[in-house]
C-alpha positions in Angstrom: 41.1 -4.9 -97.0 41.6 -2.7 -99.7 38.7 -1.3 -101.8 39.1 0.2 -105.5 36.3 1.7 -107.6 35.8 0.5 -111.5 32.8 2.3 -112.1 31.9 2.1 -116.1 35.5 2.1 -116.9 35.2 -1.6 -116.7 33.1 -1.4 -119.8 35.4 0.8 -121.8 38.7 -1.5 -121.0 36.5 -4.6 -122.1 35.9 -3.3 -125.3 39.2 -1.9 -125.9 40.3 -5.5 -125.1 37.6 -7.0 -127.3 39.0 -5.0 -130.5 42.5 -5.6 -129.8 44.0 -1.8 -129.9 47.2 -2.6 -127.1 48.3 -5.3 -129.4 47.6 -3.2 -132.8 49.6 -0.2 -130.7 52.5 -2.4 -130.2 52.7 -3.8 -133.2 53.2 -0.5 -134.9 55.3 0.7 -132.3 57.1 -1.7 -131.5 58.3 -3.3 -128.2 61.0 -3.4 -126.0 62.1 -5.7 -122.9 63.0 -2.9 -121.2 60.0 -0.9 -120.7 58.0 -1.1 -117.7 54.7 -0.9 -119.4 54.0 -0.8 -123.1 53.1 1.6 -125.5 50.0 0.1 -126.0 49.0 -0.3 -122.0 49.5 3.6 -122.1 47.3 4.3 -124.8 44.6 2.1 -123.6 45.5 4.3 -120.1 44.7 7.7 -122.3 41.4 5.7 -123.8 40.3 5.2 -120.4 41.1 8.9 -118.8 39.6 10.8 -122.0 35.9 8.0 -121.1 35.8 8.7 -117.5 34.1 12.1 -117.7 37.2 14.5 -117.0 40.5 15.6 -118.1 43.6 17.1 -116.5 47.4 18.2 -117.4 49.6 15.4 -118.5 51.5 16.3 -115.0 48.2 14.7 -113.0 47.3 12.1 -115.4 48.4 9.5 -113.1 46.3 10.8 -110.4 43.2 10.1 -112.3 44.1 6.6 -111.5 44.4 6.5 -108.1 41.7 4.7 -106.1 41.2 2.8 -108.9 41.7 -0.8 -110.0 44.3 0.3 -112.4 45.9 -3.6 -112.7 42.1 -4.7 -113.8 41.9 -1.9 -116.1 45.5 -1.6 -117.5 47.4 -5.1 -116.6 49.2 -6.7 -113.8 51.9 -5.0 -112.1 50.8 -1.4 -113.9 50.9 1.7 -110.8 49.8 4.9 -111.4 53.0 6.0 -111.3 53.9 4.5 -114.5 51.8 6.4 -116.1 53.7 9.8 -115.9 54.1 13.1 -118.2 57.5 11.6 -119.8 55.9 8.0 -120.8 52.7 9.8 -122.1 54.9 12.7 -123.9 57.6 9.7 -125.6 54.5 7.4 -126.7 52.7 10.6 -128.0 55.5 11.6 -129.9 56.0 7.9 -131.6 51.8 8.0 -132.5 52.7 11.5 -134.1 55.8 10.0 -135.6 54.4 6.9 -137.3 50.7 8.5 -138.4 47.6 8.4 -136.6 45.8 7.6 -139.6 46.5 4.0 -140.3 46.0 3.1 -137.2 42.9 4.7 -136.6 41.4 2.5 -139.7 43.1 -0.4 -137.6 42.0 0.4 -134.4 38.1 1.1 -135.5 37.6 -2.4 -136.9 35.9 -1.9 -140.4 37.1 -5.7 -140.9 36.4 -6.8 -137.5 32.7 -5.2 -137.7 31.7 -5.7 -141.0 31.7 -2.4 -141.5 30.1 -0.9 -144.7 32.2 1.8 -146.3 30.5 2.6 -149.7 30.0 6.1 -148.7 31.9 8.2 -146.3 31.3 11.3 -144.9 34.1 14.5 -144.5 33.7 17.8 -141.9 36.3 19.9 -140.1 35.4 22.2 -136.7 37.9 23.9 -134.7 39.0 24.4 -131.2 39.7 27.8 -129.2 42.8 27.7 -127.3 44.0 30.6 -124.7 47.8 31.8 -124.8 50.5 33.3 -127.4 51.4 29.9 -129.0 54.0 31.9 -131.0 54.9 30.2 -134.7 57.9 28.4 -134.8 60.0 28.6 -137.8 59.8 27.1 -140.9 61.0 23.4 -141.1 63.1 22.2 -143.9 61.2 21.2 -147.1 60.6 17.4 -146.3 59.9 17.9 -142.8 57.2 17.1 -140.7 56.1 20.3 -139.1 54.1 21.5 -136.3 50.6 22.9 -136.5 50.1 26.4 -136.6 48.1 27.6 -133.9 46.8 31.2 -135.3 43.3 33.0 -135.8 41.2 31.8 -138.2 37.0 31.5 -139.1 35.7 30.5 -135.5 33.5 27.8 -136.2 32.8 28.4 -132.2 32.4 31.9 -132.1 35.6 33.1 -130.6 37.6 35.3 -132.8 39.0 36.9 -130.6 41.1 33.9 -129.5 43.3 31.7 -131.9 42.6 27.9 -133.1 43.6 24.6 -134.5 41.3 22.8 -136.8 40.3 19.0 -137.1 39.2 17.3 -140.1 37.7 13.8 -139.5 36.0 11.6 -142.3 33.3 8.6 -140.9 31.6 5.7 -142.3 28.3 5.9 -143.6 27.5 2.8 -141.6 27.4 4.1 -137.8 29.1 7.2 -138.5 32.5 5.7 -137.1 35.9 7.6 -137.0 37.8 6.5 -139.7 40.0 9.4 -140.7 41.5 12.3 -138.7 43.8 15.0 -139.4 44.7 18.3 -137.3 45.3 21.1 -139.1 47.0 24.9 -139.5 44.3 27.6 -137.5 43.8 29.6 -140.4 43.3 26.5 -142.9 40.8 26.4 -146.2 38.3 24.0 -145.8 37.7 24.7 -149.9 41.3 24.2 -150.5 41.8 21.6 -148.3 38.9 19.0 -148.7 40.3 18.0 -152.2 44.0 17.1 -150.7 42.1 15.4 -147.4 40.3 13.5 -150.2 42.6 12.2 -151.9 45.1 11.6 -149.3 41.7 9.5 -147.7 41.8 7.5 -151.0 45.4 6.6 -151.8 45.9 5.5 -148.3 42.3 3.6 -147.9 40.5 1.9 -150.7 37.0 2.4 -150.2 34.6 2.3 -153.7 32.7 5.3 -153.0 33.5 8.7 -150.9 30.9 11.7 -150.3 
């Protein structure tokens, strides 16, 4: 006999199921016959780590699973060992690729919901990191780029250390992600607002925005 815990994780693949976000990851992805386990499987594997009240390295993400009833949770014929640093780092670097935004607007299911978007509501924060995280240089114009970690205005009262920011935009109705964008550690949220808004606008159109 072999016993494996579900726990409330059983609630959060259900829902992740019910809205459909593996099928919406593959489609904009894409599949292929040769891969063990799909991109989607692994985000709905990232879903289910970030809900079940801890965190760890990419290198023992796979542990997290362990114990538990990973082929309920995931799919048939998924082992923790699927789930390594090098699957996780090749699927996070297609999201990155391809744009989180539109498929956040997929994934929250203003369609499938009914969800009112008249108004909408915009606020950055920022997180605190520990290390050097030396600046890279400068791609060429044209090219995506990575964020700048650097000091900043601590909105969490750590100057001392350097940041990233996050701007995220919700619904009015239920205050549901809709919109998310990391940003530069030293970034103006007065001179940034206005491009986020408009960027919001041109790629979603909503009648109202505040």
């Amino acid at each position: 006999m072999k016993i494996t815990n579900l726990d409330h994780l059983g609630l959060v693949a259900g829902i992740i199921d019910e809205i459909g976000i593996e099928s919406i990851i593959n489609r904009r992805l894409g599949e292929h016959s040769s891969e063990k386990i799909s991109s989607g499987k692994v985000v709905k594997a990232m879903i289910i780590n970030a809900l079940g009240l801890g965190s760890s390295p990419l290198y023992l993400f796979s542990k997290f699973f362990e114990g538990k009833s990973i082929e309920h949770l995931i799919g048939k014929g998924v082992n923790p060992d699927d789930l390594n640093a090098d699957k996780l780092g090749r699927v996070s670097d297609k999201l990155s690729a391809r744009g989180t935004g539109e498929i956040l607007i997929e994934v929250v299911g203003v369609k499938k919901y009914q969800i009112k978007t008249e108004t909408s509501h915009l606020d950055a924060t920022s997180f605190h990191v520990h290390g050097e995280y030396k600046s890279s240089e400068e791609n060429e114009v044209g090219e995506p780029r990575a964020i700048k970690i650097t000091h900043g205005y601590s909105r969490d009262h750590r100057p001392d250390l350097k940041q990233f920011t996050m701007e995220l935009i919700c619904s009015g109705d239920g205050e549901l992600p809709l919109w998310m964008k990391m940003g530069d550690g030293n970034q103006s949220d007065q001179k940034q607002f206005a491009q986020t808004i408009k960027e919001f606008k041109k790629t979603f159109e909503f009648s109202g925005l505040i």
